[in-house]
Legacy VTK file of the C-alpha trace (Angstrom):
# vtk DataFile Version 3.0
C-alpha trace
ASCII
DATASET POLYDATA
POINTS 610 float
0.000 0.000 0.000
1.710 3.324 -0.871
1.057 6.573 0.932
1.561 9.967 -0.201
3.084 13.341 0.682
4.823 12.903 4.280
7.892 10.345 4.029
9.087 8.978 7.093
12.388 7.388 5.753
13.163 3.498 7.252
9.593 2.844 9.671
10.175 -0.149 11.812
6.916 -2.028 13.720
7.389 -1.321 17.256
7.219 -4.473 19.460
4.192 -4.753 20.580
2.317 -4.180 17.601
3.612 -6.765 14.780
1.594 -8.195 11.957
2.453 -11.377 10.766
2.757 -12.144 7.337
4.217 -14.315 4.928
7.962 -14.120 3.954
6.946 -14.213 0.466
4.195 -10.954 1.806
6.984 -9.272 3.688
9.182 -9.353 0.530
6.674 -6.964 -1.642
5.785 -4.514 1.613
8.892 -4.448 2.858
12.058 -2.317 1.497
14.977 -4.590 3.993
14.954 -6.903 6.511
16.983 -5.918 9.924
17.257 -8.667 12.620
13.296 -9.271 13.205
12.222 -6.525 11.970
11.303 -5.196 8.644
11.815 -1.393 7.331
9.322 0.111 5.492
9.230 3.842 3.232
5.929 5.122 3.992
4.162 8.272 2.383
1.119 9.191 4.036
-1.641 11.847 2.384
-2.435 14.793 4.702
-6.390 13.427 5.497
-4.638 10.277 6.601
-1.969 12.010 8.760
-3.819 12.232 11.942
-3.218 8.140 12.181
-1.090 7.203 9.634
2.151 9.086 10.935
3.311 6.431 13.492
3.493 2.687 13.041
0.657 1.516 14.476
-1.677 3.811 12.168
0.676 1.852 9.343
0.310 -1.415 11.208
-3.587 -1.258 11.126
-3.239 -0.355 7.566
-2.084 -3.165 6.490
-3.552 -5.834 9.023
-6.663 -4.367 7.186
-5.808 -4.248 3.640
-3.986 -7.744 3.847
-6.207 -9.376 5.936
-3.562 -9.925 8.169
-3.701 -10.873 11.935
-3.106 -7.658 14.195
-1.503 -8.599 17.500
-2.486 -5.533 19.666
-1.681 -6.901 23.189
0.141 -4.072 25.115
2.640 -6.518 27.940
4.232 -3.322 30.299
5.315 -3.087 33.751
2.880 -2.076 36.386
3.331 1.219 38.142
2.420 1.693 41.682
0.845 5.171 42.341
3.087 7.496 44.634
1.842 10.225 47.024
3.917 13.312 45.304
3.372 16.881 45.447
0.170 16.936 43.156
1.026 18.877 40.103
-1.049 22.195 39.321
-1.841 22.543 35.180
-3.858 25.562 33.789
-5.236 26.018 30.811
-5.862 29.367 29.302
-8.487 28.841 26.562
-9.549 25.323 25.399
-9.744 26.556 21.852
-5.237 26.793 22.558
-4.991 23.256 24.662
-7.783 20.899 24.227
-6.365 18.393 26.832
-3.456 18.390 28.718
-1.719 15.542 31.013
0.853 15.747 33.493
2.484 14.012 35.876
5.068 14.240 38.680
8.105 11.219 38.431
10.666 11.356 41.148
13.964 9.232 41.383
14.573 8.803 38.372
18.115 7.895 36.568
19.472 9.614 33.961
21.703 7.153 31.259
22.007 6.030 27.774
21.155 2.405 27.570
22.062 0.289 24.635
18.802 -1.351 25.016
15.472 -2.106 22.511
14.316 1.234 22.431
17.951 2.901 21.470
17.916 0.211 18.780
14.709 0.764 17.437
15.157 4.779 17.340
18.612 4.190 15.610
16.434 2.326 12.873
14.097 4.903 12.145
17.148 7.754 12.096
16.633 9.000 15.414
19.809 9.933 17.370
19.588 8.193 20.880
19.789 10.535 23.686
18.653 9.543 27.094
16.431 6.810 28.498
13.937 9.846 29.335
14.068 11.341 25.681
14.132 8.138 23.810
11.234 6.700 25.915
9.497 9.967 24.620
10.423 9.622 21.043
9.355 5.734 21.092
6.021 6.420 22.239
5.544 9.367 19.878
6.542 7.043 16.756
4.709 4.062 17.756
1.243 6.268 18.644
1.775 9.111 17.174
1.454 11.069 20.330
4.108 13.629 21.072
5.148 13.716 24.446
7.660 15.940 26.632
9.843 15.787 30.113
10.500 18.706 32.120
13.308 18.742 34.481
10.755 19.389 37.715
13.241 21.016 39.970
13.673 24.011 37.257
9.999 24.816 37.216
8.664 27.233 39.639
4.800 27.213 40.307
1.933 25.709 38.244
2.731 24.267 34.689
0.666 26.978 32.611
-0.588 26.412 29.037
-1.208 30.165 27.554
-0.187 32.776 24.777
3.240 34.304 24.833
3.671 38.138 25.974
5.064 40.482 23.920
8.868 40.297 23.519
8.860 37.158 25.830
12.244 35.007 25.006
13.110 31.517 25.004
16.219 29.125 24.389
15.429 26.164 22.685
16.776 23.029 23.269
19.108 23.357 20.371
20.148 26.598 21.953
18.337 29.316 19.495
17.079 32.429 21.217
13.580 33.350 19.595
11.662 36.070 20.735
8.236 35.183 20.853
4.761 36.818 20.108
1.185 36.859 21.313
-0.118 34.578 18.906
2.102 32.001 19.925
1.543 29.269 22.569
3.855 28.383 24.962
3.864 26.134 27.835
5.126 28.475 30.825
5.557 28.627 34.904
6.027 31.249 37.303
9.134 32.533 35.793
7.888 32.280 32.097
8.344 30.303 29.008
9.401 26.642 29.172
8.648 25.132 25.940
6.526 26.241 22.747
3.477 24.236 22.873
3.881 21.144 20.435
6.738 22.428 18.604
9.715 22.491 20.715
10.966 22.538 24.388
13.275 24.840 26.435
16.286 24.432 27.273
15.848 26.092 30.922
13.800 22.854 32.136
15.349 20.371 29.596
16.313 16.888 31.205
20.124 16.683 31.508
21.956 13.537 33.078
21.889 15.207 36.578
17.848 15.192 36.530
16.462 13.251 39.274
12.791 14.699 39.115
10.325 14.943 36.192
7.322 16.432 35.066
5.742 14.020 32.046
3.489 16.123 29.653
0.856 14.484 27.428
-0.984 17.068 25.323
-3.047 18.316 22.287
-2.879 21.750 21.012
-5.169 23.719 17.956
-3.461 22.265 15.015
-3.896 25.652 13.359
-1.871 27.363 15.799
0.861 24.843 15.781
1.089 24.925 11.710
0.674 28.501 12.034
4.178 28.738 14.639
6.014 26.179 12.954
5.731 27.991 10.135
6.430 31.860 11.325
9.390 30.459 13.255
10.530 27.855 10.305
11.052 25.089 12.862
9.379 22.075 11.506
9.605 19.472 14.179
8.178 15.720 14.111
5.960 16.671 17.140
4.843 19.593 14.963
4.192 17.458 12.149
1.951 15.590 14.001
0.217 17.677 16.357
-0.391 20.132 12.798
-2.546 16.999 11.436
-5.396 17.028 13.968
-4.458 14.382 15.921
-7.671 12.857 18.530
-6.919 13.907 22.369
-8.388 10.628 23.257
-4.892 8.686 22.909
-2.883 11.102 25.205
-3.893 9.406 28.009
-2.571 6.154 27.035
0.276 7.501 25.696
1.568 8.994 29.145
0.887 5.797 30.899
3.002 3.977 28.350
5.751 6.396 28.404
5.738 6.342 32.399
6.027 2.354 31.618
9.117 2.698 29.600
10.723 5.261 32.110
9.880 2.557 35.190
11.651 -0.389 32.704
15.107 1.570 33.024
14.751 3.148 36.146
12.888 0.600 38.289
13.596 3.283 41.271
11.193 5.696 39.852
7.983 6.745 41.837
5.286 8.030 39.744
2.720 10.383 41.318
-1.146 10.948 40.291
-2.188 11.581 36.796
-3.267 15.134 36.324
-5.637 15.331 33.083
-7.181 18.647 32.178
-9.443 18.008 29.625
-11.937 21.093 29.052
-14.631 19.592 26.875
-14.030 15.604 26.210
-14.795 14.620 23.098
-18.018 11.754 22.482
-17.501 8.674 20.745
-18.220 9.457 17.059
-20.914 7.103 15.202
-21.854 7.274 11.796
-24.961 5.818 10.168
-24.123 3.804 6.850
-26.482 1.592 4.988
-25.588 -1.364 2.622
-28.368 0.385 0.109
-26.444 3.887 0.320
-22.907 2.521 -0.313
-24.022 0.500 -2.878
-25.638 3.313 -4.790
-22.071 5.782 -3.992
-19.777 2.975 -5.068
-21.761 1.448 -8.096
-21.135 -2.076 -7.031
-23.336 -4.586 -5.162
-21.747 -5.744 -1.892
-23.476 -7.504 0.774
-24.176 -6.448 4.069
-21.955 -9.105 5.725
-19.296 -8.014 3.146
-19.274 -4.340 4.271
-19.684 -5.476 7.880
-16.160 -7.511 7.535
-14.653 -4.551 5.800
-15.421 -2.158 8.209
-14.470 -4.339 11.411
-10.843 -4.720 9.773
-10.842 -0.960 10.258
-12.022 -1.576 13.591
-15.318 0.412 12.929
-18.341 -1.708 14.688
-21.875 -0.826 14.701
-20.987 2.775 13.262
-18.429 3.628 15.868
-15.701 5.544 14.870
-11.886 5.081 15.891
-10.863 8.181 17.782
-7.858 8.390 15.644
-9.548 8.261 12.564
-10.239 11.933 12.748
-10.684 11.943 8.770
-13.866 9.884 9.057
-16.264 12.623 9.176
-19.416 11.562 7.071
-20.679 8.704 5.640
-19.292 9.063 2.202
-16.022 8.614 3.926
-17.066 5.569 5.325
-17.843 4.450 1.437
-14.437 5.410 0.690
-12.539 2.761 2.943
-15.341 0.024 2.195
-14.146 1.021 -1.915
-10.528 0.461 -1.281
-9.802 -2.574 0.940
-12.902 -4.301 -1.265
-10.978 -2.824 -4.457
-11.603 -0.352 -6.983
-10.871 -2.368 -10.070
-14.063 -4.434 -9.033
-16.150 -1.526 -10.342
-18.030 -2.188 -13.089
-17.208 -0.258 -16.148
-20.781 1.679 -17.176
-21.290 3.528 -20.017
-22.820 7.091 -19.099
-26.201 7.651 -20.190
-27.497 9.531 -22.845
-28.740 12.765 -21.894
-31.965 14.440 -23.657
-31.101 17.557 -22.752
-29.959 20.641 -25.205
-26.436 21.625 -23.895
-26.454 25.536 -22.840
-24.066 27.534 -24.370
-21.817 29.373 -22.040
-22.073 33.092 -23.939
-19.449 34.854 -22.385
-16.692 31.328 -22.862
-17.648 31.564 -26.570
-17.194 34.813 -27.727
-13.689 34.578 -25.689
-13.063 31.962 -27.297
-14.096 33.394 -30.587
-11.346 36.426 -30.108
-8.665 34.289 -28.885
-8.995 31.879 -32.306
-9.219 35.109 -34.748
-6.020 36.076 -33.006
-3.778 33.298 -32.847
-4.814 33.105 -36.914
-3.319 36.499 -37.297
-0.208 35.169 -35.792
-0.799 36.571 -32.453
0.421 34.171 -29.377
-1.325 34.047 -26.232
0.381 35.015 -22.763
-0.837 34.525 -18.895
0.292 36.802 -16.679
0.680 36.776 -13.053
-2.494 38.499 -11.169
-0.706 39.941 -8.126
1.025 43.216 -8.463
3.358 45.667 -5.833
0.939 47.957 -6.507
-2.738 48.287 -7.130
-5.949 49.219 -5.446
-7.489 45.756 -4.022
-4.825 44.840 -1.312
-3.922 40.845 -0.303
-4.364 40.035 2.768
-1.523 37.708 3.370
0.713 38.103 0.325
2.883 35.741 -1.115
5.607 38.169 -1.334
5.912 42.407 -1.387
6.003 42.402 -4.776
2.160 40.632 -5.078
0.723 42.506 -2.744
-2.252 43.496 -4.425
-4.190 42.523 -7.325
-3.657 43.901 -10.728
-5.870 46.487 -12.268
-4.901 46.376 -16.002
-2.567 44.280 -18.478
-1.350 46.744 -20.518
1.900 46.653 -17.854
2.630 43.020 -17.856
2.254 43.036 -21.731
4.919 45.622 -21.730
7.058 43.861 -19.922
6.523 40.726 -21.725
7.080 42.314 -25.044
10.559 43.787 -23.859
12.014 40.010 -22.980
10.526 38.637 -26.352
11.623 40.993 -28.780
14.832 39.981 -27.386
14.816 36.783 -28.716
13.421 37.812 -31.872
16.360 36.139 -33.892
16.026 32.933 -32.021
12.728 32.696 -33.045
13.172 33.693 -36.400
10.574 36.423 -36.183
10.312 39.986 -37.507
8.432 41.590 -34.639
6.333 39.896 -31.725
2.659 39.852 -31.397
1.341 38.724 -28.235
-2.345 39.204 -26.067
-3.214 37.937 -23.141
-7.444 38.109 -21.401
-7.517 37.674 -17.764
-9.012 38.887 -14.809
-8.510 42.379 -13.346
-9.633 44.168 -10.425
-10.778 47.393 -9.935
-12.616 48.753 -7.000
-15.887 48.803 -9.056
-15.345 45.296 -8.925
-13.963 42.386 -11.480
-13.505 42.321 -14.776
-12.282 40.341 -18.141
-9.840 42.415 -20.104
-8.349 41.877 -23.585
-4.657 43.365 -24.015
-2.346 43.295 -27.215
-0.336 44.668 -29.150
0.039 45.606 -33.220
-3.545 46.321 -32.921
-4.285 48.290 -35.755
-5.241 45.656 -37.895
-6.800 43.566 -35.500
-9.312 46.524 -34.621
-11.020 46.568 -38.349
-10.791 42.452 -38.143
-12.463 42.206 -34.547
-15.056 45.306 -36.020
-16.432 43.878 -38.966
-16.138 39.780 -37.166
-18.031 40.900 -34.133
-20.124 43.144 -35.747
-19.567 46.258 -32.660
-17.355 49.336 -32.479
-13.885 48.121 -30.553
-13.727 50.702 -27.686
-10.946 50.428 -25.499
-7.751 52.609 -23.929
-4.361 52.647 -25.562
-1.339 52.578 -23.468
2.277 52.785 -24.568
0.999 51.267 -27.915
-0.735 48.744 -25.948
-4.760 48.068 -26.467
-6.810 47.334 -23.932
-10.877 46.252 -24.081
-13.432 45.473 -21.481
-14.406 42.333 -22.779
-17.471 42.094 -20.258
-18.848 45.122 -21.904
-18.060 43.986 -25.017
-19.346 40.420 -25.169
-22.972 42.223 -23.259
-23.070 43.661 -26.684
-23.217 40.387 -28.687
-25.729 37.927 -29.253
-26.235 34.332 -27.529
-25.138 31.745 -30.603
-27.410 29.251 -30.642
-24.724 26.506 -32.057
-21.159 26.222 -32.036
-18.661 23.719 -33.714
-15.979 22.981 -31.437
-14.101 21.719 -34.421
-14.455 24.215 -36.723
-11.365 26.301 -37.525
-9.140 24.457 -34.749
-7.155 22.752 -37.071
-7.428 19.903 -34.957
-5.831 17.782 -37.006
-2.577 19.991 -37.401
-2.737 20.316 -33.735
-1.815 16.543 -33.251
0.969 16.838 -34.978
3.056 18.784 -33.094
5.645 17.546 -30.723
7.347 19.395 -27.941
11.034 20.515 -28.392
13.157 21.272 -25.048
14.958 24.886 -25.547
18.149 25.636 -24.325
18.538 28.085 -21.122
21.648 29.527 -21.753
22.516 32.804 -24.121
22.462 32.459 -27.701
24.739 34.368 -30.239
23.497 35.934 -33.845
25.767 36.559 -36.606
24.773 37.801 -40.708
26.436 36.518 -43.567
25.683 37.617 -46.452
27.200 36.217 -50.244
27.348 37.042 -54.043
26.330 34.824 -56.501
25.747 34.264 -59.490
21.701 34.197 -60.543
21.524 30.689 -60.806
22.363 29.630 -57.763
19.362 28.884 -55.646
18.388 29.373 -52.072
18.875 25.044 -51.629
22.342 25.453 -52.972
24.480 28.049 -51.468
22.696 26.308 -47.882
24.347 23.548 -48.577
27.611 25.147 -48.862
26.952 27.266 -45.646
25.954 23.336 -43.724
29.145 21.878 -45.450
31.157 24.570 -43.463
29.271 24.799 -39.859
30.193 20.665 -40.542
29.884 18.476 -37.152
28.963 21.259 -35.157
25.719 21.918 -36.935
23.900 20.715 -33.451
24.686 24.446 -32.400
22.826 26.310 -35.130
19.564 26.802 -33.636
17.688 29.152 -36.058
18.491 30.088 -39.392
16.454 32.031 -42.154
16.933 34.283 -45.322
16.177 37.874 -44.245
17.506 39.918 -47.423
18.588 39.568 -51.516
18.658 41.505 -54.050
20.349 41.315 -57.651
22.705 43.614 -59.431
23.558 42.627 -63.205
24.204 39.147 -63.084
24.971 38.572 -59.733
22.088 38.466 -56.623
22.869 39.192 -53.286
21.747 36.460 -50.279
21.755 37.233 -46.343
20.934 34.878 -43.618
20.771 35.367 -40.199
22.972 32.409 -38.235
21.306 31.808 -34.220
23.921 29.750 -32.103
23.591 28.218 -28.728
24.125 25.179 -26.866
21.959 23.168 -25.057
23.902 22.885 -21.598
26.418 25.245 -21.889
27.172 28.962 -22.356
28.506 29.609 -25.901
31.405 31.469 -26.795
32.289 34.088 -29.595
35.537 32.203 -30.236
33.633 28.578 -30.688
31.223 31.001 -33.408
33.947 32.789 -35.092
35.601 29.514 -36.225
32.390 28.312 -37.329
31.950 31.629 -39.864
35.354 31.286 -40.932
34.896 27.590 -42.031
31.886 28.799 -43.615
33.671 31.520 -45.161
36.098 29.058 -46.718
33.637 26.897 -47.766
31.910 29.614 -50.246
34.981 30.864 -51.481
35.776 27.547 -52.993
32.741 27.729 -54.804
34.162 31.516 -56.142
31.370 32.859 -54.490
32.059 36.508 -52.364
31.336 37.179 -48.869
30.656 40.736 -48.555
LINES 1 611
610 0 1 2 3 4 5 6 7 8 9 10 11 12 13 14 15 16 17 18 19 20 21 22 23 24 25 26 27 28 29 30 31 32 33 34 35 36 37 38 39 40 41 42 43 44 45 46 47 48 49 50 51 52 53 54 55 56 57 58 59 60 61 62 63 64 65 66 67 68 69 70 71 72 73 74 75 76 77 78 79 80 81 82 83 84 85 86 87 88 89 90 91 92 93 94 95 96 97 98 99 100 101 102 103 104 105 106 107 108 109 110 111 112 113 114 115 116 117 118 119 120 121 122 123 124 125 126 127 128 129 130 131 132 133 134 135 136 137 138 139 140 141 142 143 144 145 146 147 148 149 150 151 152 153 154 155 156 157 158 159 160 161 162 163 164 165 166 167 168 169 170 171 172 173 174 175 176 177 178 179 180 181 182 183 184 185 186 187 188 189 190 191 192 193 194 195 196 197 198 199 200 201 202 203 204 205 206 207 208 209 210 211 212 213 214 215 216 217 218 219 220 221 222 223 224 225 226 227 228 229 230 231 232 233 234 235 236 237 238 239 240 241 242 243 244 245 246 247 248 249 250 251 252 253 254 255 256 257 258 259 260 261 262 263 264 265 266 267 268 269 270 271 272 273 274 275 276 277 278 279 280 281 282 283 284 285 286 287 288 289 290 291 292 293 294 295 296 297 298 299 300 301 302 303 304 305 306 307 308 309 310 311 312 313 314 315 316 317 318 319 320 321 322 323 324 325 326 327 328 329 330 331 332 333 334 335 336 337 338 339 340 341 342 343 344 345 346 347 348 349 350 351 352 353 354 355 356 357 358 359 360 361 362 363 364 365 366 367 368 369 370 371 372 373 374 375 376 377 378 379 380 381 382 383 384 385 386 387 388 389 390 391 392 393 394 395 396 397 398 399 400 401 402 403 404 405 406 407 408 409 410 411 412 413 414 415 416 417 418 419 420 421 422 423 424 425 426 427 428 429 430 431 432 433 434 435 436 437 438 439 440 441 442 443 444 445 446 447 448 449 450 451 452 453 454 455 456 457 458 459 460 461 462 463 464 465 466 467 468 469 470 471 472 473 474 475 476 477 478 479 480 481 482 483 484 485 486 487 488 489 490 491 492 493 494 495 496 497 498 499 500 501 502 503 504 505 506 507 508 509 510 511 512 513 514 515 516 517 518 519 520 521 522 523 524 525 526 527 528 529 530 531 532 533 534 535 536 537 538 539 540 541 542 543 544 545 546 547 548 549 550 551 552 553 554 555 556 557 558 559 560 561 562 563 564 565 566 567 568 569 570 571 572 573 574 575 576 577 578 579 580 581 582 583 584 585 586 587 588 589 590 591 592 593 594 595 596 597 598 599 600 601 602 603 604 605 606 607 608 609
């Protein structure tokens, strides 16, 4: 099964959630074989994230779509509840934290263990630091739950989830200072920031090797505010990643009580206090309604009841109920969705469509722009699209892309300009005597939108459109450039009442045409222009000029006869020469050898270069 988007390079099954397989099955999932277990590259599509981003979301997926045996049997240590200082949490706004859980861990010992979990990190790429950290970082990649360790004896007071103040600093783990902002969320004490919420921790609480206390943190944050910061900041972080896809508070709580089983596994000494869970507004089991009749009809395919019932309980969906970390289960049609995949597409019935009675509406406005654009590209005109954002203009952007698309534009005429500059430069590349380019889009004026027409070398074009159309061409000229309302325009011309897609397409020319890669680099022009005698044609003295460019005829690009003329007996031929190489800058010295062999070439033939 291949998923899409987010790549989590070398995914190992964590221990206590294998599927078992055939070797022969393992051999098409799996990319390599380590010890007992198997690596796997995984891409998972965004819906799918919220589940699908740690390896027992993966497991599921494929103990469902294989019909493979899920062994889902959780064996940890048990941990006997200590009488610790109870830990204080506050929550600002449950819109920010929509459950947090904490927990107080005394006695703990700080090492790095060659052990299971070490090994298992090292598979997936993660750098082993501490049995605190790495018991963190296993639980997060096996659930898909972030979770975090405070050093306890650095924080002062209540742990407090809330917005940053103004100009409040932090040092990050990694040791970068950022100064933060209000719409920020941070988790904070007394003495202010500790961590930013979901993203990354501090560095003033951060677990070193002479911890002996810990506060455990189990949480779920607005994913819009933790894209949001991890974007502003540019510190994408695999908790971010996660917490950024929506995931369901509902497995926080068994994440911190298998993280607290890990930490009691390599320090046995540990006492673990009472679990603190501040959870605002709890979310209720999610059921949704699906009949055989209804996903029959979506899907197109007949499947039975007990077919769809099997499907679904692979997913572990029973009588309706929804997964709490299959967040992207929403409506019914989604449930249709997983019922069409793990019973398979390519059991769909091919149908034919069928035929319609009714009179297809012509869209008046798409035809007559249509209409323009095909009378123009027959005059030789070629079409351009523009960019719609502008540095200046009168309909401002919101959140811009950049300064210079601030706003929307309110004319053409100015990117046609522009355009025309960079293509007349190429004019002898393309072998052409002047450009002609238009381009209808969309601008935006504070009366509102509109469709414009803008192009060049219009003259002629105005007494085509005219008499074609059948109205008076009213428009604005603008550094040679015309420019036309087309909305008022086209409110001037009648409905059609047919139209011929075909007709004057040249559909069949159209097919024809392949697609050429052009060189990037600069390209060099040189005129050469020869005597001779009347009789020699065009064909001929070409073949002289090819017989001197010889083996480095892959350079000439463009060539074409722009000028003769005869005197007495003689006639007078000129082409233009356009050199460049595909990969490479060209030189003047590489093109002056090429004229001079070329200029050797016709004076054999008593010919005169002039």
């Amino acid at each position: 099964m291949t998923f899409a988007v987010f790549e989590v390079e070398g995914v190992a099954k964590t221990r206590p959630w294998r599927v078992r397989p055939t070797e022969s099955d393992l051999q098409i999932q799996f990319r390599e074989k380590k010890e007992n277990d198997f690596i796997l590259d995984v891409k998972v599509l965004p819906d799918r994230a919220c589940y699908a981003l740690s390896h027992r979301g993966i497991a599921r997926e494929l103990a469902a779509a294989l019909t493979w045996e899920l062994n889902s049997q959780v064996s940890r240590v048990k941990i006997s509840q200590a009488k610790l200082t109870p830990l204080s949490v506050k929550i600002k706004d449950s819109v920010d934290c929509r459950r947090y859980i904490g927990r107080r861990v005394e006695n703990v010992t700080i090492q790095l263990l060659q052990n299971e979990i070490s090994e298992k990190l090292a598979v997936v790429g993660q750098r082993p630091i501490n049995n605190i950290v790495n018991a963190g970082n296993f639980v997060m990649f096996d659930m898909g739950q972030p979770l975090h360790a405070f050093d306890a004896d650095k924080v002062n007071g209540a742990i407090q989830i809330r917005r940053a103040q103004k100009d409040e600093k932090i040092i990050t783990l990694d040791e970068k200072e950022i100064i933060l902002t209000p719409d920020i969320l941070i988790i904070a004490d007394n003495e202010g920031p500790l961590a930013i919420a979901g993203i990354k921790g501090g560095q003033r609480a951060g677990v070193t090797e002479k911890t002996k206390n810990l506060i455990l943190e189990s949480a779920n944050f607005n994913p819009t505010f933790i894209r949001k910061t991890a974007q502003k900041l540019n510190l994408q972080t695999d908790a971010s990643k996660r917490f950024e896809n929506n995931l369901s508070p509902v497995i926080a709580e068994q994440a911190i009580m298998e993280l607290s089983a890990l930490i009691m596994e390599s320090s046995p000494d540990a006492k673990f206090g009472e679990i603190i869970d501040q959870y605002p507004i709890p979310e209720s089991p999610k059921k949704i309604e699906l009949s055989p009749v209804f996903a029959t009809q979506k899907l197109g395919m007949k499947i039975s009841e007990k077919e769809i019932r099997k499907i679904l309980n692979r997913l572990n969906i029973v009588d309706g109920l929804i997964p709490p970390e299959r967040r992207d289960l929403q409506i019914p049609e989604d449930l249709v969705e997983e019922i069409g995949r793990l019973y398979g597409y390519e059991k769909i019935p091919a149908e034919k469509l069928p035929i319609t009675e009714k009179t297809t509406t012509i869209n008046k406005t798409f035809y007559w722009e249509n209409k323009i654009r095909q009378i123009l590209i027959e005059l030789g005109f070629s079409e351009i699209i523009t960019s719609s954002f502008k540095p200046t203009g009168e309909m401002e952007i919101e959140k811009p892309l950049a300064s210079d698309k601030a706003f929307l534009r309110i004319q053409l005429a100015d990117q046609l300009i522009a355009s025309l500059k960079l293509n007349t430069l190429n004019l002898p590349l393309l072998g052409l005597k002047k450009v002609k380019i238009f381009e209808i889009g969309k601008v935006f004026t504070k009366s509102g939108e509109e469709t414009h027409l803008a192009l060049n070398d219009f003259v002629e074009v105005e007494i085509i459109l005219e008499k074609t159309l059948g109205e008076k061409i009213i428009g604005q000229t603008h550094n040679n450039i015309l420019e036309i309302n087309l909305d008022l325009l086209i409110e001037k011309l009648s409905t059609p009442k047919t139209w011929d897609l075909t007709k004057g397409t040249n559909l069949e020319r159209q097919k024809k045409l392949t697609f050429k890669s052009f060189s990037l680099y600069p390209f060099i022009v040189r005129d050469i222009a020869i005597f001779v005698p009347t009789d020699i044609t065009i064909e001929k003295l070409w073949q002289v000029i090819e017989e001197g460019i010889g083996q480095e005829k892959n350079l000439l690009t463009n060539y074409y006869l722009f000028d003769q003329y005869q005197k007495n007996d003689r006639k007078s031929l000129a082409f233009r020469l356009v050199f460049q190489a595909p990969a490479r800058t060209l030189t003047d010295d590489e093109v002056n050898k090429i004229m001079d062999r070329i200029s050797i070439a016709i004076s054999q033939n008593d010919w005169q270069v002039r």
